[in-house]
N, C-alpha and C positions, 0 to 999 in steps of 0.2 A: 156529879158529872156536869159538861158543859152541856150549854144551849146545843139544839142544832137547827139548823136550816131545811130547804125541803130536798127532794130526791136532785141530783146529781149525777153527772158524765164526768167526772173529775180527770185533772190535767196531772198536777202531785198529789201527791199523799199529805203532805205536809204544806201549810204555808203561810204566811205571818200577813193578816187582812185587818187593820184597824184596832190595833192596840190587843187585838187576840189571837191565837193559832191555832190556824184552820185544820182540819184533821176527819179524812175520811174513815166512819165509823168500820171499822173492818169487822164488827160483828154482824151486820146485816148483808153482809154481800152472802150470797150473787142475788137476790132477788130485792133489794133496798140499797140503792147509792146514797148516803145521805153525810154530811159534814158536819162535824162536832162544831161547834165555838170553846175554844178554851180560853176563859182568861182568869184563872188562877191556878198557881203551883197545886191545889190541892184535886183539882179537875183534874188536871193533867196527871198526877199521879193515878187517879182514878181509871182514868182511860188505858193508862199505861197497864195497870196490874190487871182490869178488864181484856185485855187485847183488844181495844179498839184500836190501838194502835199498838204493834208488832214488827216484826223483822231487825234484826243487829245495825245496820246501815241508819234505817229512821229513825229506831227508838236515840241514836247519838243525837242525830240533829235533831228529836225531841226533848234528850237531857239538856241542849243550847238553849230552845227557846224555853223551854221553862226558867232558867235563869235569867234569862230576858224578861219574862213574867216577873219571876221577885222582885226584881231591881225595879222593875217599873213600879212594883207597888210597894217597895220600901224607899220608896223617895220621895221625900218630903224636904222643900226650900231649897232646892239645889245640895240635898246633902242625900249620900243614900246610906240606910243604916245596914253594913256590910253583916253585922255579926247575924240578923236576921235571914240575910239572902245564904251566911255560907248555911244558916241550919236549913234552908229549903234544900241548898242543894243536895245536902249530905242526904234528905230523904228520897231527893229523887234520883241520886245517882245507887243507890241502894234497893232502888224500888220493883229491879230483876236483878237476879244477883248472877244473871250467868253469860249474861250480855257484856262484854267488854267495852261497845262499844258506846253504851250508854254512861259508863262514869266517865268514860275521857271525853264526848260532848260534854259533861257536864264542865271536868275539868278544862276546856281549853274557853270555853266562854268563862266562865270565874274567872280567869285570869285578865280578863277587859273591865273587870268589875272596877278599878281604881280609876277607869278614865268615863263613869257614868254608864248610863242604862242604854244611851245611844249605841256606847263604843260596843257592849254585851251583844245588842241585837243587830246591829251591824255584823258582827263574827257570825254568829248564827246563820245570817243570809248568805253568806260567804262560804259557810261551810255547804248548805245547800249545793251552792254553785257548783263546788270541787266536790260534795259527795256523783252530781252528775255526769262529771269529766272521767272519775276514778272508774265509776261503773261504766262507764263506756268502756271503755280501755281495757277494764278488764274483761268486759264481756267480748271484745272482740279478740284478747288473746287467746281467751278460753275457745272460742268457736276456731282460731287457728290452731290451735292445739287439738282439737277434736279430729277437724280434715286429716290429722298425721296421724292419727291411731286406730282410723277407723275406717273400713272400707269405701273408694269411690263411688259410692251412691246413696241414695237417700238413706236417709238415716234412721232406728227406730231408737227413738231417747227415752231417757226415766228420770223423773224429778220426784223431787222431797218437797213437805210443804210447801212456802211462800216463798221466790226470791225473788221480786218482780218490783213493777214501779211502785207496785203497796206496798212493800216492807224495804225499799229504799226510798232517797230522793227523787229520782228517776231510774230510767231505765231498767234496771237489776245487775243482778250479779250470776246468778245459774240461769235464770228463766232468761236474763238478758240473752246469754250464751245464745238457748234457745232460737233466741228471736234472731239473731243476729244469722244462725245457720237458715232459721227459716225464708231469712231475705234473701241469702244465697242461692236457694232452692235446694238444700240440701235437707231437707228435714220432710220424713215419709209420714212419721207420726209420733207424739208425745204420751207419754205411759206415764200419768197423773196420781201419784200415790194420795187414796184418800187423807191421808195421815190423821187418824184418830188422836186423841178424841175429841179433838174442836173441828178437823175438816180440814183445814186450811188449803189440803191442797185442791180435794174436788168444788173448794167453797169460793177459792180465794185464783189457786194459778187456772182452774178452769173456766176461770171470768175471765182473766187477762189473756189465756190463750184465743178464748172463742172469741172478744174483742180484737185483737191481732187477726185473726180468720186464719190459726194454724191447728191443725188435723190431729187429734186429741181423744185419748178416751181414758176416763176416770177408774183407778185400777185400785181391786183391795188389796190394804196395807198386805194382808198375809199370801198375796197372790203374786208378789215380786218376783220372786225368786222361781215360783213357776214360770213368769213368765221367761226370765235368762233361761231358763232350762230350755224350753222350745222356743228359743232362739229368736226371742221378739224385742231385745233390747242390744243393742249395739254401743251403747254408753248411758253410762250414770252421769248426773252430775246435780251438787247439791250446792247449799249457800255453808256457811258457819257465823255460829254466837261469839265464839271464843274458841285461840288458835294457842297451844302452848309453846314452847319455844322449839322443842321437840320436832312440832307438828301435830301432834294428838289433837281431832278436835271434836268440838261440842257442837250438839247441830239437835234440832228438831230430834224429838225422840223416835227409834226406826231407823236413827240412819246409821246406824252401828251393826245392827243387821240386814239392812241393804249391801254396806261394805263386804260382809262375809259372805253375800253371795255372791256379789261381782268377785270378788277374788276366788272362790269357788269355778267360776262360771270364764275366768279369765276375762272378764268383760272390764274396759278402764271405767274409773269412780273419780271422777273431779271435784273438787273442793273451790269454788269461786268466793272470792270473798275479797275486802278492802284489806289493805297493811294494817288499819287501825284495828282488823280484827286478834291481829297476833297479841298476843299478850309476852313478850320476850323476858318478862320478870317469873314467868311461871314456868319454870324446868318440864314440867312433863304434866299430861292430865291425869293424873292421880289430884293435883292439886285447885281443880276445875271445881266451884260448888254447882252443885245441879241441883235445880229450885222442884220441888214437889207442891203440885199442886191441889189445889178441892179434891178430895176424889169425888164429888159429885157431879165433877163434869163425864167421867165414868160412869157409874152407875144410875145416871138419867139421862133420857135425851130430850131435849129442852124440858117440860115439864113432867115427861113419861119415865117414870121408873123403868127403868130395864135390866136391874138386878134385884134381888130379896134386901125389904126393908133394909136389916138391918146388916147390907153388906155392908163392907171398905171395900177400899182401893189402889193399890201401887199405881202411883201416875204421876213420874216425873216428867219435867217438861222436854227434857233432854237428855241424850248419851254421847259419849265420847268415844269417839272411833280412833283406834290405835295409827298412828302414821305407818306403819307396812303395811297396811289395808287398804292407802290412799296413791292412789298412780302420779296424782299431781295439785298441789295449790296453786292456783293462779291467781294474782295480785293486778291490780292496775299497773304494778311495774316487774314487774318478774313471775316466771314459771319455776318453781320449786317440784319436780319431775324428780322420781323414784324412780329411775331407771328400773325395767321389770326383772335385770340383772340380779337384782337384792334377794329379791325372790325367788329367782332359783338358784342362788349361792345358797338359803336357809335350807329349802327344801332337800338340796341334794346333802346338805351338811350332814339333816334328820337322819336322810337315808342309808348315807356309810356310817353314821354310827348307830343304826338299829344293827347294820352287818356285820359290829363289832370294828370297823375300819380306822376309825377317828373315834378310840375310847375317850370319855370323859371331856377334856379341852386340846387334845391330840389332835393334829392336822391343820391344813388349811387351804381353803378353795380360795380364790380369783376369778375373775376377767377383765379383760382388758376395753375400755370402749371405743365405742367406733365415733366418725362423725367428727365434732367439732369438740366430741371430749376425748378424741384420740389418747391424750397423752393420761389420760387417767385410768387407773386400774382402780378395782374396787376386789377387798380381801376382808374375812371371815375375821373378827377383832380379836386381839391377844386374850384367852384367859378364861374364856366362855364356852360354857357347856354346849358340845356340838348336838347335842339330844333336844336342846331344846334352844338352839340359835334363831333368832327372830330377822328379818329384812332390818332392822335396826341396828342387830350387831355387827355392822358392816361398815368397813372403815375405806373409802378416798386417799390414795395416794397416788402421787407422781410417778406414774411406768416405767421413768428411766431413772429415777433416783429411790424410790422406794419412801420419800418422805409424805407425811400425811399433809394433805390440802388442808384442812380444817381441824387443828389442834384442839380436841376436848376429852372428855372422858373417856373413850377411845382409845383405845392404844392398836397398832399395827405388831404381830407376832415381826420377832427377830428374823424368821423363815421368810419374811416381805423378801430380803435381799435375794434368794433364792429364786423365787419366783421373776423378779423386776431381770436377773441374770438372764430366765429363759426367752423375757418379754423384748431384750436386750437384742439379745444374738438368734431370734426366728421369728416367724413372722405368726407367732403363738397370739390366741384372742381369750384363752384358758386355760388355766393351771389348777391342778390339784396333785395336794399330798397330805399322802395317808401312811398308817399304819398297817396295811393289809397283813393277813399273817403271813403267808408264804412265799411274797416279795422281801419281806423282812429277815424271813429266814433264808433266804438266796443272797440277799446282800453282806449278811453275817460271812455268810459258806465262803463267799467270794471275795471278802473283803483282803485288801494288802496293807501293812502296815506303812504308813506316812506316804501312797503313792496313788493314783488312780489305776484298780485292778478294772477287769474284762469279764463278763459272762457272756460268752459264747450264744447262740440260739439257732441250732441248724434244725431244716425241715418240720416245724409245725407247722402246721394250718393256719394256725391263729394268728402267727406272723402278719399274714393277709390285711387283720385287723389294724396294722398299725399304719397303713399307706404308704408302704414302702414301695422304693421302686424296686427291686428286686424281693420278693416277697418269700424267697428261702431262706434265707438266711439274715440275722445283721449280730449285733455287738452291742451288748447294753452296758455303759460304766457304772464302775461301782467307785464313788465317793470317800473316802474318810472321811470319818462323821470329829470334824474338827471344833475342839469348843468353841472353838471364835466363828459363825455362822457365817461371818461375812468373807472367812478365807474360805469357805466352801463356795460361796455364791460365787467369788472370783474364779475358783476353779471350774465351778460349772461352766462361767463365760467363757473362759477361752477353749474349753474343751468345742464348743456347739460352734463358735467364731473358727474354728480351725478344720471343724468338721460338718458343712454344709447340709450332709448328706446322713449326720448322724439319726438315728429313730427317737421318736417323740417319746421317750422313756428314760430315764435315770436310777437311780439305786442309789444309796448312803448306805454306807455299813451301819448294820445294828438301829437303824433308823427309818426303814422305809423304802418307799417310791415316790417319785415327781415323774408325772403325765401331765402332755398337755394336747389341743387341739386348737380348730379355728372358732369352738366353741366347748359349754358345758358337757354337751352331750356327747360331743367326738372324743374329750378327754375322759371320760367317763368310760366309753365304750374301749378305747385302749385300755384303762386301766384294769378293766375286765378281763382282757385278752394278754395283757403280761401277767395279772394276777392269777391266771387260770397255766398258763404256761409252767409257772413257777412252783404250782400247787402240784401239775404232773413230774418238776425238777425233782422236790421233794418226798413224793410217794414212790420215785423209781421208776411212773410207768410211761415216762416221755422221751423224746429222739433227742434232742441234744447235739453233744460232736459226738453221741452213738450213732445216728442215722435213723432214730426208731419213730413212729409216731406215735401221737398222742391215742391208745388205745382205738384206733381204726378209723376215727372223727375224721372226717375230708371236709366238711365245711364250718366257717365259723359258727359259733353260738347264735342263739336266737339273739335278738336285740345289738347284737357287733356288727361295726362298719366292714364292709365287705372289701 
């Protein structure tokens, strides 16, 4: 390990002072400020796997300066002997294995290595500069992005470990956010996860907060999720190590079960972090390694036993939290925002096919959005089991064309045209079709060969449920279920383009129902109310163009738009 100096108010975390890199010891805080001197690759590595020095942001601009470190000391005569510096780097770009953002410091300083030890540490200080630019930026989009999700008044937040000016250049990245709302006066109070089992958070961000002078109190890891329950958090929001192309990411261990309770809890979970953190070569976190550490930082505390001799330990440093968990990444240059749309595309997916509705990979839900993504619809991907569709399997395309925004593994069901048809000719915000069985078997009964037939619908109740203006009666079309999908969707448009006033309901022979609404839940609740109509068509015991009611029922169903 490096020298150090005496106790300290430090300004960075990091900083290049006389041929060594300065580096506040992050194992002593909160009650010891004190600065490491690094001046060899093999210190530094030391500090590095100690966590004296920590967080994805620093530890890059410490993989820089330690190749500034080699080259300084592999240089002799004006020559520097290269093969020596790549073998430092290679151990210190290896030296956490889950941090991305530590081999690519390493790597973009290497690559000044052919113009001397100047050109190396020069980059280094440069990167400094712009890690401090990036964390602004993005701290301040992250704190605009919070204003929009979350109620006009103070606010009660939840952090994960470190994401502060210790574990970056400056500023931060999550804690930034923090501080950023805090200057607004938006911020009531800060819910500090201790984050076992080194601390970081009540050790490291309850420093930085009570130095900032913002209103804070130090919460156990297992007491999170109580606290969303009685309603003491208003937003998550955490740093990341490593971001897969996905999204999936890797962050302090804890914060995979933080995600599941904000999603639980409907509370938004922010993900702040640099671009450098994405790692766009890595398809998905399945292929994220997550470093396991001592378990004896577990079962001791500092030199106190606090497990049986001869326990172990499971204590990885990190987990990966799936991207449907995550409401949004923000980047110093972009909001990558999960519309909460995705989420209740999956969930309602789940739920008509526990009802038998959407067997197997049958069906598909939409909506349409609002805003400045007006023209984009998001739909349930070709081919996926609706039992267990995730926020993930959910495909972007163009609402009036039905083509997908973003070309990848992805596919959009052929039924897209259907749906873009309704989004076309009504001022629909929600499409769903299903298999229900007794809408199915009504479009069978009804069906006309090669023409658009009629089902009549006089005097239910349930009518009511569809927002009609006249709510005795209307006319539900029944479709020929044409093999070519796309002459069906053409006939749907002009039938809706011709008929203003037709009801938010359709039929295909032998194929189903299309419902829609100005959202999930209005299209859902019709399709309840024609499914239930249908179900009395079929058993005999409903009015019809008989005049009869539905067994004596005068008001809609519990949960149907009235």
């Amino acid at each position: 390990m490096g020298t150090t100096t005496g106790d300290q108010s430090p300004g960075l975390a990091l900083h290049w002072q006389d041929d060594a890199l300065m580096a506040v010891d992050q194992r002593l805080l909160p009650h010891t400020c004190r600065l490491l001197r690094l001046q060899s690759v093999d210190a530094l590595i030391d500090a590095i796997q100690g966590l004296a020095i920590r967080g994805a942001p620093a530890l890059g601009l410490a993989g820089a300066f330690g190749v500034a470190l080699s080259a300084q000391a592999h240089h002799r005569a004006g020559t520097v002997d290269e093969p020596a510096v790549h073998a430092d780097a290679h151990r210190l770009a290896t030296a956490r294995p889950t941090a991305v953002n530590l081999a690519r410091g390493v790597r973009r300083a290497l690559g000044r290595l052919p113009q001397g030890p100047q050109a190396v540490l020069d980059e280094a200080q440069r990167m400094v500069a712009e890690d401090a630019a990036v964390n602004s930026a993005a701290a301040t989009r992250a704190a605009d992005l919070v204003e929009t999700l979350t109620p006009d008044r103070p606010l009660r937040l939840l952090t994960h470990c470190n994401t502060g000016r210790l574990a970056t250049g400056a500023v931060g990245t999550a804690l930034g956010a923090i501080l950023e709302l805090a200057r607004r006066g938006r911020v009531a109070e800060v819910l500090v996860d201790e984050t076992r089992p080194l601390l970081q958070g009540s050790r490291l961000t309850a420093w930085e907060l009570r130095e900032a002078g913002v209103p804070y109190r130090v919460c156990v890891d297992s007491a999170a999720a109580a606290a969303m329950s009685r309603g003491l958090v208003d937003c998550v929001l955490v740093g990341a190590d490593r971001i897969a192309a996905n999204g999936d990411t890797a962050n302090k261990i804890g914060t995979y079960g933080l995600a599941l309770a904000a999603a639980r809890h409907r509370i938004p979970f922010l993900v702040v972090a640099p671009e450098s953190t994405w790692d766009e070569g890595l398809p998905d976190g399945s292929g994220i390694t997550v470093e396991e550490r001592d378990g004896a930082e577990v079962v001791r505390h500092g030199d106190t036993p606090v497990a049986p001799a001869d326990a172990t330990a499971f204590n990885p440093a990190f987990d990966v939290t799936p991207r449907e968990l995550i409401t949004a990444h923000v980047t110093e240059s972009r909001t990558d925002l999960l519309p909460r749309e995705t989420r209740a595309l999956a969930e309602l997916s789940r739920e008509l096919y526990l009802r038998g509705w959407m067997p197997g990979t049958a069906g598909n839900l939409s909506v349409r959005l609002a805003g400045e993504q007006a023209g984009t619809a998001l739909i349930t991907a070709s081919g996926r089991d609706k039992g267990s569709l995730t926020a993930q399997d959910v495909v972007a395309v163009d609402a009036a064309t039905g083509e997908v925004r973003v070309p990848g593994r992805l596919k959009a069901s052929a039924e897209t045209a259907i749906h873009v048809a309704v989004y076309t000719a009504t001022a629909a915000h929600a499409v769903v079709h299903v298999h229900s069985p007794y809408a199915t078997v009504m479009a069978g009964r009804s069906a006309e060969p090669g023409r658009t037939a009629q089902l009549p619908l006089t005097r239910f109740e349930l009518l009511k449920g569809l927002g009609l203006r006249d709510p005795s009666h209307t006319v539900l079309p029944v479709f020929p279920n044409w093999p070519d999908v796309r002459r069906i969707a053409d006939e749907v448009a002009a039938y809706l383009t011709s008929r203003p006033d037709a009801p938010p309901a359709l039929l295909i022979a032998d194929h189903g129902i299309t419902v829609w609404g100005q959202d999930l839940a209005q299209a859902r609740n019709r399709l309840e109310c024609v499914e239930a109509i249908c179900r009395l068509l079929v058993l005999g015991t409903g009015g019809g163009d008989s005049g009869g009611r539905e067994g004596g029922n005068t008001e809609p169903e519990e949960g149907q738009a009235p």
